[in-house]
C-alpha positions as CSV (number, residue, x, y, z in Angstrom):
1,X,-30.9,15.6,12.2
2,X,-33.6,13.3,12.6
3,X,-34.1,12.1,16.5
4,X,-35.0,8.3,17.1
5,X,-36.2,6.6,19.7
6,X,-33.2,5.8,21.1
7,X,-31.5,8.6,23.2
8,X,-28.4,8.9,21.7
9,X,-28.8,8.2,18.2
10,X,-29.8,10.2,15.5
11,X,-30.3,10.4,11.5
12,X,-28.4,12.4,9.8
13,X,-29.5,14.0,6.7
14,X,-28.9,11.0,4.3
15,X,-30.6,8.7,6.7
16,X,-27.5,7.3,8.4
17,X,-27.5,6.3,12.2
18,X,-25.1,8.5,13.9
19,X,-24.1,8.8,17.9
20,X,-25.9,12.0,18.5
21,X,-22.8,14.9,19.2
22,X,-20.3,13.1,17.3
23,X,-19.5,12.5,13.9
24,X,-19.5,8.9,14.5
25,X,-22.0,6.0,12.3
26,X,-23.3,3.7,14.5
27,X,-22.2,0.9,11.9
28,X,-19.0,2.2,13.1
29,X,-19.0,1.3,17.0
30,X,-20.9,-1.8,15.6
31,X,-17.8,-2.8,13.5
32,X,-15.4,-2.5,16.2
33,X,-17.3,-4.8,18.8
34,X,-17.8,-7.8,16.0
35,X,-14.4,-7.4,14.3
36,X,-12.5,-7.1,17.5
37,X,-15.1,-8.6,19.8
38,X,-15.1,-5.8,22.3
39,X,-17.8,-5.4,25.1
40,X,-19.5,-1.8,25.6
41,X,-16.7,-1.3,28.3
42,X,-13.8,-1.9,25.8
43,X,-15.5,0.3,23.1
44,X,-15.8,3.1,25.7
45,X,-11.7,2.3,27.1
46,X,-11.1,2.3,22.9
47,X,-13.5,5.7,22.4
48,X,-12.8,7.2,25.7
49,X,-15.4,10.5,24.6
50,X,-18.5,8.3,24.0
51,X,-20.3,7.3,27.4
52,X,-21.9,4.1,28.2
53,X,-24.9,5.2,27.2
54,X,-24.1,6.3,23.9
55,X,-22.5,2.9,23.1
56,X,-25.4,1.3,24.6
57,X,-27.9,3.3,23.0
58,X,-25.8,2.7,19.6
59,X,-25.6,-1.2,20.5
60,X,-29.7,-1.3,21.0
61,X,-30.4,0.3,18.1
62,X,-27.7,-2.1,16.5
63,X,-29.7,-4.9,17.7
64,X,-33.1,-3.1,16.7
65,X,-31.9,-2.9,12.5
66,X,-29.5,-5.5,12.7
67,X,-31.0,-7.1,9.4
68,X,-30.8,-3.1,8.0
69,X,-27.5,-2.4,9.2
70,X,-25.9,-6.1,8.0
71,X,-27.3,-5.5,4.7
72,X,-24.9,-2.3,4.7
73,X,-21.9,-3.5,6.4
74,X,-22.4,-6.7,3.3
75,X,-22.7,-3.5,0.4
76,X,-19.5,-1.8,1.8
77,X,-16.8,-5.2,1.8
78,X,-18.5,-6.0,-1.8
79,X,-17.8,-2.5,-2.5
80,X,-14.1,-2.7,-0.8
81,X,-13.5,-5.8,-2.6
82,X,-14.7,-4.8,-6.1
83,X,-12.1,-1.3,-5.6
84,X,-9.2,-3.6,-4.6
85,X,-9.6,-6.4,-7.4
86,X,-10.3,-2.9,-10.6
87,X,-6.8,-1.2,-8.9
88,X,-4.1,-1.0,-10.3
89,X,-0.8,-2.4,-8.1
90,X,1.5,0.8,-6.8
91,X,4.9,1.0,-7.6
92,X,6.0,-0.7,-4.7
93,X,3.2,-3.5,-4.8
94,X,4.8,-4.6,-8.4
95,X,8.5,-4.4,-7.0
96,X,7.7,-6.5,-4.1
97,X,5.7,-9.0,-6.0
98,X,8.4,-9.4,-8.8
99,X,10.7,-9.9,-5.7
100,X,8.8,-12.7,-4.5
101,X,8.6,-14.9,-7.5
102,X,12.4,-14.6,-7.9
């Protein structure tokens, strides 16, 4: 692990910003607060082991790479969107949609 300047956030060996003790991305804590819009207090009720300082030092460097981080968190949903449009439909998926058009 690589320390950073923020206290509680670390690279890991493929260069990923991690909550240091945890095996938790910082995109991760990020994602929470914008989809759910949760304050630091509600992602520590939600992740009762992190402390407020680990959220905010996750949250400041957050704020510090935004432009880096985005850029990721925009690769991963075109990634999530090119797996779900090249799958093929389950079983189930095909019964229920051949229900519906009937």
């Amino acid at each position: 692990m690589i320390e950073t300047a923020y206290k509680y956030v670390v690279l890991n060996e493929n260069n990923v910003a991690m909550i240091n003790g945890t095996r938790t991305k910082v995109i991760e804590l990020v994602l929470d607060a914008q989809v759910y819009g949760w304050s630091p207090e509600e992602l520590q009720f939600q992740h009762p082991t992190f402390t407020m300082g680990q959220i905010h030092s996750a949250l400041a460097y957050y704020w510090d790479h935004q432009n880096e981080l985005d850029a990721e968190i925009d690769r991963r949903w075109q990634e999530v969107k090119q797996l779900r449009q090249s799958r093929e439909l389950s079983p189930l998926e095909k019964r229920l949609k051949a229900q519906k058009t009937q």
